[in-house]
ZAMARGU-4260 file (C-alpha; in steps of 0.2 Angstrom, whole numbers, plus 5000, padded with zeros to 4 digits):
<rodrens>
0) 5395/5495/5277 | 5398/5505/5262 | 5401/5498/5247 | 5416/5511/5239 | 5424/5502/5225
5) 5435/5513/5215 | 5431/5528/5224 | 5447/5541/5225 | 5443/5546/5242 | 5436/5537/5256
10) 5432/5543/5276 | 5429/5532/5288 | 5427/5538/5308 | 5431/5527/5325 | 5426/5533/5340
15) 5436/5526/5354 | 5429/5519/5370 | 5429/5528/5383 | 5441/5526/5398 | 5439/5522/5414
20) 5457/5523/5420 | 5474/5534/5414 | 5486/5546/5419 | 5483/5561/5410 | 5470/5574/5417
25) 5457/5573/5404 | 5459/5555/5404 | 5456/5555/5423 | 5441/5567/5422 | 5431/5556/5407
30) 5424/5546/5419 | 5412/5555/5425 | 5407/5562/5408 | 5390/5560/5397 | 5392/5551/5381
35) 5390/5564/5366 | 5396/5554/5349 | 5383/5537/5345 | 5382/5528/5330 | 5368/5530/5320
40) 5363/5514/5307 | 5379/5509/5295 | 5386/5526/5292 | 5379/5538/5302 | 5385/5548/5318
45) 5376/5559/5330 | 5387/5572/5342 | 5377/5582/5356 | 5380/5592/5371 | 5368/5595/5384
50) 5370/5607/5396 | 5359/5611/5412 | 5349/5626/5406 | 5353/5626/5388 | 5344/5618/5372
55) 5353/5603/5368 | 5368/5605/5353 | 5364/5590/5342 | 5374/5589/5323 | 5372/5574/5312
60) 5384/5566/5297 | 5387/5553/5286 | 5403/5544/5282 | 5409/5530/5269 | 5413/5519/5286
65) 5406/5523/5304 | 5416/5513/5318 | 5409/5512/5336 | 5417/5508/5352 | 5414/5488/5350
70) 5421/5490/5334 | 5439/5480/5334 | 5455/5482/5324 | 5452/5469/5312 | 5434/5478/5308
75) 5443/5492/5305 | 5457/5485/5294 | 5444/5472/5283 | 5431/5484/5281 | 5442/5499/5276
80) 5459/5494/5273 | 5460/5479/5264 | 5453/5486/5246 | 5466/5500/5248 | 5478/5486/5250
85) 5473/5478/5235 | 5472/5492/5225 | 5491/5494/5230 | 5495/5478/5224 | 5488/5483/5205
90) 5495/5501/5202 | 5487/5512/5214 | 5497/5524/5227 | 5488/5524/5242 | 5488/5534/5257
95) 5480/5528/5274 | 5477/5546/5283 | 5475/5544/5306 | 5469/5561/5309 | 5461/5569/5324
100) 5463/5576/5341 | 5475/5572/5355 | 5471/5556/5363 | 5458/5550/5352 | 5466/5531/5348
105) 5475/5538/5333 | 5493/5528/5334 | 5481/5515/5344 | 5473/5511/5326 | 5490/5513/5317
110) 5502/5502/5326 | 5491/5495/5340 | 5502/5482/5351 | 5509/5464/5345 | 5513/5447/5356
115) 5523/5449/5372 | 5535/5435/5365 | 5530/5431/5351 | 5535/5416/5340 | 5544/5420/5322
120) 5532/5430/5311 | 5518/5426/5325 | 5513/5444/5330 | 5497/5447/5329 | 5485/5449/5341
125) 5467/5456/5341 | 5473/5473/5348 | 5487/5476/5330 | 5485/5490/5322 | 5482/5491/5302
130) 5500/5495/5299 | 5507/5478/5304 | 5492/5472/5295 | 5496/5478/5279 | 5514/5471/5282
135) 5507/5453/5286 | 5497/5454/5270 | 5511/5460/5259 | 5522/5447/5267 | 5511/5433/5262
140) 5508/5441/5244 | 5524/5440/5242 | 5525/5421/5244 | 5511/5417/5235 | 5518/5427/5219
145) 5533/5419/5221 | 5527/5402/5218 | 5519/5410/5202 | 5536/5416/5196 | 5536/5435/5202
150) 5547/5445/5212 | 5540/5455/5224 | 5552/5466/5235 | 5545/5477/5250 | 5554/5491/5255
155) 5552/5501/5271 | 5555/5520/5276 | 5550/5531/5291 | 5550/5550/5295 | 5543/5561/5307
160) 5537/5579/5304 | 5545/5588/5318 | 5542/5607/5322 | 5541/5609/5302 | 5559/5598/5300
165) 5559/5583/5292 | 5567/5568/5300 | 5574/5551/5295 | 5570/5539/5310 | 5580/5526/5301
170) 5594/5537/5300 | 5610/5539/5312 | 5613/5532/5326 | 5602/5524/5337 | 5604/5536/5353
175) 5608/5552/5343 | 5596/5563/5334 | 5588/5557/5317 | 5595/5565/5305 | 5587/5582/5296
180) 5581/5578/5277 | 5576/5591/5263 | 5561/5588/5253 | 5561/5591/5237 | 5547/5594/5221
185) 5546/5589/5205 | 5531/5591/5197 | 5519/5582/5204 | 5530/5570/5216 | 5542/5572/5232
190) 5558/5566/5232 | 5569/5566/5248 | 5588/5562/5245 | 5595/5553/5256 | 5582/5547/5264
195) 5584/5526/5269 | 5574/5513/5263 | 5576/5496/5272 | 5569/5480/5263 | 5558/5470/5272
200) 5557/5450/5271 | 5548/5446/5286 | 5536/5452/5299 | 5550/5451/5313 | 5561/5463/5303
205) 5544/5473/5300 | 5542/5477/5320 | 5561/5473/5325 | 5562/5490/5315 | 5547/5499/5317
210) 5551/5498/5337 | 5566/5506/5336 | 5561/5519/5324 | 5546/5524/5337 | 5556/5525/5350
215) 5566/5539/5341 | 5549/5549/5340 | 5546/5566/5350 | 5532/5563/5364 | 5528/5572/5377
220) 5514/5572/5393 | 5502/5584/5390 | 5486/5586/5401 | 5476/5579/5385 | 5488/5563/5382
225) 5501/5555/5394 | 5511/5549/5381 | 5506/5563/5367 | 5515/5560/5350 | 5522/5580/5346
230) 5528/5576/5327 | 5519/5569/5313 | 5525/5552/5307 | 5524/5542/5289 | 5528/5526/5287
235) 5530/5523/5268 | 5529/5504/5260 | 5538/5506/5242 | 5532/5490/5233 | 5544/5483/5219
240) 5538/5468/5206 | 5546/5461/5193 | 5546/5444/5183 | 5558/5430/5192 | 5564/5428/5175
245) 5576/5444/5179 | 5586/5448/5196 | 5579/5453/5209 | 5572/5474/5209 | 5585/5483/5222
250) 5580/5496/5233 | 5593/5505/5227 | 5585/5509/5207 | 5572/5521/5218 | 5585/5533/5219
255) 5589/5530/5202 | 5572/5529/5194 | 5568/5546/5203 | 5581/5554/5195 | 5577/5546/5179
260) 5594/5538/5176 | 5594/5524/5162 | 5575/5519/5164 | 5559/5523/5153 | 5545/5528/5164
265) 5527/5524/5162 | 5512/5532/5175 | 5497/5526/5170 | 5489/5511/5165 | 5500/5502/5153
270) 5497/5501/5135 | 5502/5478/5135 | 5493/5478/5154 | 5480/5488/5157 | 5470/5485/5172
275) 5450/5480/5167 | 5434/5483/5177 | 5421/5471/5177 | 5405/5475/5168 | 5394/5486/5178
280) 5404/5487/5192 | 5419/5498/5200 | 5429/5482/5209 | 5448/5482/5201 | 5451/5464/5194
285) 5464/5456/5183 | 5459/5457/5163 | 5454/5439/5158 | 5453/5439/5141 | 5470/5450/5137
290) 5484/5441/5130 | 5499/5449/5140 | 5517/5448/5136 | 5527/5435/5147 | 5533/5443/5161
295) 5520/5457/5160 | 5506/5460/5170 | 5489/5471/5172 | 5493/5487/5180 | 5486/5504/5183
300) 5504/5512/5192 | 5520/5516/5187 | 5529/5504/5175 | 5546/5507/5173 | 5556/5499/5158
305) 5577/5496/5161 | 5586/5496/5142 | 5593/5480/5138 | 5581/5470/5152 | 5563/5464/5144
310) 5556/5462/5160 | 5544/5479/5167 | 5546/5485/5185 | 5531/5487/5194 | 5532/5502/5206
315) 5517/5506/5220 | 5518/5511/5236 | 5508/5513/5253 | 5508/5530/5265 | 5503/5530/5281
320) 5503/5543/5292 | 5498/5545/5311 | 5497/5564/5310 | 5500/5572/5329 | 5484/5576/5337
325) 5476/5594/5336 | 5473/5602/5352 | 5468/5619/5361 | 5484/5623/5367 | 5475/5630/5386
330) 5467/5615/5388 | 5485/5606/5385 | 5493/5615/5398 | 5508/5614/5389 | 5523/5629/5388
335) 5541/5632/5384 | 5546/5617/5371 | 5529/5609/5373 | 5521/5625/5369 | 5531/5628/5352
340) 5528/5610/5346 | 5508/5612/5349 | 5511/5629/5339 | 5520/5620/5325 | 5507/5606/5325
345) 5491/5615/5323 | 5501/5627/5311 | 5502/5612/5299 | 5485/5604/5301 | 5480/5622/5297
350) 5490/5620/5280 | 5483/5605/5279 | 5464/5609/5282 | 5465/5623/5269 | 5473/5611/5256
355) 5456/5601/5258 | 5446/5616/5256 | 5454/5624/5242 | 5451/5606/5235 | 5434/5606/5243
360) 5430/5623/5234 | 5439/5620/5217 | 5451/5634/5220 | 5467/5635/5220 | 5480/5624/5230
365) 5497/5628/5238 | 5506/5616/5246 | 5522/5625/5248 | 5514/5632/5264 | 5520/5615/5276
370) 5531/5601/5274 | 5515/5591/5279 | 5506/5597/5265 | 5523/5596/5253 | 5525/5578/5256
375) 5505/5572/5256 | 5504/5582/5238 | 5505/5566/5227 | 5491/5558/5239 | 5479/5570/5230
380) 5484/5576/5214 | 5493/5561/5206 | 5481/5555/5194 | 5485/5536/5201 | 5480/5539/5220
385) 5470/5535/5232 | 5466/5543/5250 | 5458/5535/5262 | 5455/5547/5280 | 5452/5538/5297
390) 5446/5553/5309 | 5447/5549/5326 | 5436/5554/5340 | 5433/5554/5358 | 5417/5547/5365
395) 5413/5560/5377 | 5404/5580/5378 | 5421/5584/5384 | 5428/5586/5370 | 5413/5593/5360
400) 5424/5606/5353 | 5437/5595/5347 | 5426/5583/5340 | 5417/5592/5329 | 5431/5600/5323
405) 5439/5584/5317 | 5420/5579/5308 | 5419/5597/5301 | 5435/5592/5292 | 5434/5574/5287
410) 5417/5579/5281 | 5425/5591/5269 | 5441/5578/5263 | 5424/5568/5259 | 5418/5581/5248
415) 5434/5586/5240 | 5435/5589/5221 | 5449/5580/5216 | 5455/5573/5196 | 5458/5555/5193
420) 5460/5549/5175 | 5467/5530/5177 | 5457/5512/5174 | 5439/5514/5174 | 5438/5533/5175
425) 5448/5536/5159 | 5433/5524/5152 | 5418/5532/5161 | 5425/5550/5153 | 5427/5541/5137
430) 5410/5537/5140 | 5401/5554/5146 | 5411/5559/5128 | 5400/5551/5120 | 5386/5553/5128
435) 5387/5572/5128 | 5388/5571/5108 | 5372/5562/5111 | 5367/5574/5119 | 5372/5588/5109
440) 5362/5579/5093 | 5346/5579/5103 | 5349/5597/5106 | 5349/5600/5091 | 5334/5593/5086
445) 5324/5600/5098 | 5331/5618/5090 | 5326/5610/5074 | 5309/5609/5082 | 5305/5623/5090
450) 5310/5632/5075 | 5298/5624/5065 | 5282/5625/5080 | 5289/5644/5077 | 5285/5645/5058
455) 5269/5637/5061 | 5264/5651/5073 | 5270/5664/5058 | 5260/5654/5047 | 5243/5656/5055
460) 5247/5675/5058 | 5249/5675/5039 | 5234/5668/5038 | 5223/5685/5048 | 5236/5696/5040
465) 5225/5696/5021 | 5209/5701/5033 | 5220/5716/5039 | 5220/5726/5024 | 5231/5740/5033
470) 5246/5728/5036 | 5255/5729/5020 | 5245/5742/5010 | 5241/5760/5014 | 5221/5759/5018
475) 5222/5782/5014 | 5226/5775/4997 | 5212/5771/4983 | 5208/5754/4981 | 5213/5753/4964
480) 5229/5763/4967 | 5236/5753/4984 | 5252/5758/4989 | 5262/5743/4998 | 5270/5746/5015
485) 5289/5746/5010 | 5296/5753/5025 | 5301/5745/5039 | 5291/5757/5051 | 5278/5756/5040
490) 5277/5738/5042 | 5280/5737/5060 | 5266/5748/5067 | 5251/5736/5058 | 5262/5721/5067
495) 5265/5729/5085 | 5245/5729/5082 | 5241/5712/5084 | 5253/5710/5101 | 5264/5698/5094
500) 5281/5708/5098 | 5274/5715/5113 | 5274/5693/5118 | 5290/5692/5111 | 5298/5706/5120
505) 5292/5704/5137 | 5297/5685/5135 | 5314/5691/5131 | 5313/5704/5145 | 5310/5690/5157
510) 5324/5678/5153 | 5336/5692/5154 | 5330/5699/5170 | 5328/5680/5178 | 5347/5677/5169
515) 5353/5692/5179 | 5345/5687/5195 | 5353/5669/5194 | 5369/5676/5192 | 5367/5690/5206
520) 5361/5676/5217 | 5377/5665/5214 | 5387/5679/5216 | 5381/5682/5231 | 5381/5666/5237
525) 5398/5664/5233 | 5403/5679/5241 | 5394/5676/5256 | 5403/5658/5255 | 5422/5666/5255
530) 5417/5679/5269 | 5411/5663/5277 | 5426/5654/5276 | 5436/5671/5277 | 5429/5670/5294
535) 5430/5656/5300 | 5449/5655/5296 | 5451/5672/5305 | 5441/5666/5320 | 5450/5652/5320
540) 5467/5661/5319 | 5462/5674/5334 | 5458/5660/5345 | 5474/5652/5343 | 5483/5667/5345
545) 5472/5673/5362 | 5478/5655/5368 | 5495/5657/5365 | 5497/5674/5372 | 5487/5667/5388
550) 5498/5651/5386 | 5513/5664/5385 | 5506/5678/5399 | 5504/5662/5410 | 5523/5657/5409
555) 5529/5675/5410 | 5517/5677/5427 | 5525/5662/5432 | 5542/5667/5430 | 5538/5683/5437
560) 5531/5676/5453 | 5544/5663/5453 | 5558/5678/5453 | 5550/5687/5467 | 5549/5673/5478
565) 5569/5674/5473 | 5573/5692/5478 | 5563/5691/5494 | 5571/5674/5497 | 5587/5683/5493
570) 5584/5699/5505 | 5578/5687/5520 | 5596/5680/5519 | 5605/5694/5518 | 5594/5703/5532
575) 5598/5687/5542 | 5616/5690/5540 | 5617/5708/5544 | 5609/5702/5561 | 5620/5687/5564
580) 5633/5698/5561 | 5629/5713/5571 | 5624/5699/5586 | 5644/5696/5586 | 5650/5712/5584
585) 5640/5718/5600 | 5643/5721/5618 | 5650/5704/5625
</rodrens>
């Protein structure tokens, strides 16, 4: 597996096995499908489709983590997860991303399933999904810290991203609607008044409220997924720690930290406990040989300081999102509501995917386009982030489409340009700082000594000039009576002679015409690029819209059909009557 360290952004890809049994109709019919996705070596995946009569479609790629259909849940958590985890634990705000299409095993690898009755805090089974992971490691962080004298307070919150409004799924009552919320930026973070935040003290009370907020979720059958997720959901993990030498952090000084009431704020890593990477490496460890205050402690995050209390709080927190799948809306088969939600889905994974491409190119970003995109923009452009994207796919060629879809796009989150200036990257650019000065000296001493190789070559010119006589004298005039060449055309015609400026010029002629070629070829390039992408979006765009208007010229011939049935129904009836009726007004 790869070894990713500090990286800001990491991919990995599951495929899912395939299935032999289900209820939805592309679940039924992938059965009798060819295999098309294969693991290649550690990090490598191959997709093909082979159709009778046609060369064989055969794209390759490479990934941070590759995970087959033997690959289980723990796999997935300890190879991927875990460092993310840890790097929660010291500062870092990390987002755990389930993207993909419909059925693909997405909420599988989030929440997965626990014991049927399971004994206190026992709930873990090989099938568990890395959220209830992550819980069951903060919960036994917890305790370990405090034995060593730290408070540690989890805290938990839910939303779901439905038809672009935002939703509290802890919110209300139980049977009612959640309630709607209203996102709001500030700079570079989200806040969402109002929203709940429960604290969490044991795994029981992890999945005793994580049920009930699932439940509250919008699903709906489609012909791609018997149970298909239709809103985008984020569970948010707010970790507090603080000294035990003070009270306990509430829940309640998020609100109040947000709004920056009464506390000093510090992003970054801080000036008494600053996180330290070891020699060589990437891996984030604990500083060994920094004298830290009592009741301080390494960290790269957020550090807030409460006037009158000596004790820091430690503020990170963990995201993770089980985005609702993407999906050709004919193939869904779905209309009316379930059409307007697969609209409003793809409509935000669109934001979505051109939020990573603007980052992907080094253009501009907007995330005001989609609440999706509003709430994910700390995941990557707070300088103390983190991403990590776990792209699901389908084992089979028939969903080729879909697959490489969802590739083309984690292929791009892996290549995004992104800015990070915490722990070890603010000392690698200290470095490259110095080393460019380095490099700037040797610079100039190879100036130094071209222009000195230059002179030389003027020297031995000098030296044939005396046997020239007509280079700075008149030769028409008498020897005794020599007239030197003052003017500057006098002087340049004898030089021209020896072909030394014709060199010069042409030399100088090339680098300019090779300049302008470069920068016509890059310009080029990058206007064949944006045309590229220009179409590609457009495309993109057209066939959504041709599968809506089928989608909606289907429901309208459908309702058509269904009202002429009605009418002749309707005129049978009444025909009937007029007979039943005529029959008893007849001759008796």
């Amino acid at each position: 597996m790869a070894t990713v360290g500090n990286q800001r952004v990491t991919v990995a890809v599951r495929v899912r096995p395939m299935l032999r049994e289900g209820t939805a109709a592309n679940h039924q019919q992938e059965k009798f499908e060819l295999q098309g996705v294969y693991r290649v070596g550690d990090n490598g995946l191959k997709v093909e489709l082979t159709k009778p009569g046609e060369p064989t479609k055969s794209s390759l790629f490479s990934f941070d983590y590759v995970f087959d259909q033997e690959s289980t849940q723990l796999e997935v958590y300890e190879d991927a997860v875990v460092d993310m985890v840890d790097a929660a634990l010291v500062g870092v705000n990390v987002t755990l991303l389930a993207y993909g299409q419909t059925g693909s095993g997405k909420t599988f690898s989030v929440l997965g399933d626990v014991k049927p009755n399971p004994l206190e805090n026992d709930l873990l089974t090989t099938h568990s999904g890395m959220f209830l992971r992550v819980l069951s490691d903060l919960m036994d962080y917890k305790a370990r810290q405090a034995k060593k004298g730290w408070h540690v307070v989890v805290g938990l919150s839910c939303i779901e991203i439905y038809n672009e409004n935002i939703r509290d799924l802890f919110g209300g009552k139980p049977n009612s609607a959640p309630p709607a919320l209203k996102a709001v930026m500030t700079g570079e973070d989200v806040h969402l008044p109002s929203l709940i935040i429960k604290e969490m003290t044991t795994l029981q009370a992890v999945f005793n409220e994580i049920q009930l907020a699932v439940a509250r979720r919008m699903s709906r059958a489609t012909d791609s997924n018997s149970q298909s997720s239709r809103s985008h959901c984020l569970f948010t993990i707010d970790i507090l720690q603080q000294a035990s030498s003070a009270p306990a952090p509430s829940l309640d000084i998020l609100d109040q930290l947000k709004k920056g009431n009464d506390t000093k704020k510090t992003v970054g890593p801080d000036k008494r406990g600053a996180a330290a990477t070891k020699k060589g490496g990437n891996s984030v460890s604990a500083t060994q040989d920094l004298q830290l205050p009592e009741g301080e402690m390494p960290f790269q995050g957020t550090v807030f300081r409460i006037p009158g209390q000596k004790e820091p709080i430690y503020t990170s927190k963990i995201i993770l999102a089980d985005l609702a799948g993407s999906e050709r809306i004919a193939r869904s088969g779905v209309t009316g509501d379930g059409l307007t939600e697969a609209t409003s889905i793809n409509s935000s994974l669109t934001a979505l995917g051109n939020v990573v491409h603007s980052l992907h190119e080094g253009g501009f970003v907007s995330y005001r386009v989609s609440n999706l995109t509003r709430l994910l923009k700390p995941a990557f452009s707070h300088p103390s982030s983190r991403v990590l994207l776990l792209a699901q796919c389908s084992p089979t060629q028939l969903t080729f489409d879909e697959t490489m879809s969802t590739l083309h796009f984690a292929n791009k989150v892996k290549n995004m340009k992104v800015i990070t200036s915490t722990g070890a990257e603010i000392e690698k650019l200290q470095f490259d700082f110095l080393e460019s000065g380095k490099m700037y000296d040797a610079l100039l001493a190879d100036l130094h000594i071209f222009a000195l190789e230059s002179q030389a070559t003027i020297g031995i010119i000098r030296q044939h000039m005396p046997k020239k006589g007509n280079l700075y004298y008149d030769a028409s005039v008498g020897r005794n009576g020599k007239i030197a060449k003052v003017s500057i055309k006098d002087r340049r015609l004898p030089v021209n002679a020896t072909g030394v400026l014709a060199v010069a010029q042409k030399e100088r002629a090339d680098i300019i015409a090779r300049t302008e070629k470069e920068a016509s070829n890059e310009k080029s390039m990058m206007k064949r690029s944006i045309d590229e992408a220009r179409d590609e979006i457009i495309r993109g765009h057209m066939a959504e819209m041709k599968e809506v208007k089928e989608a909606i010229a289907k429901q309208v011939s459908l309702r058509l059909r269904h009202l002429s049935q009605r009418v002749l129904l309707d005129a049978a009836a009444r025909g009937n009557k007029i007979i039943e009726k005529e029959g008893r007004s007849g001759p008796q």
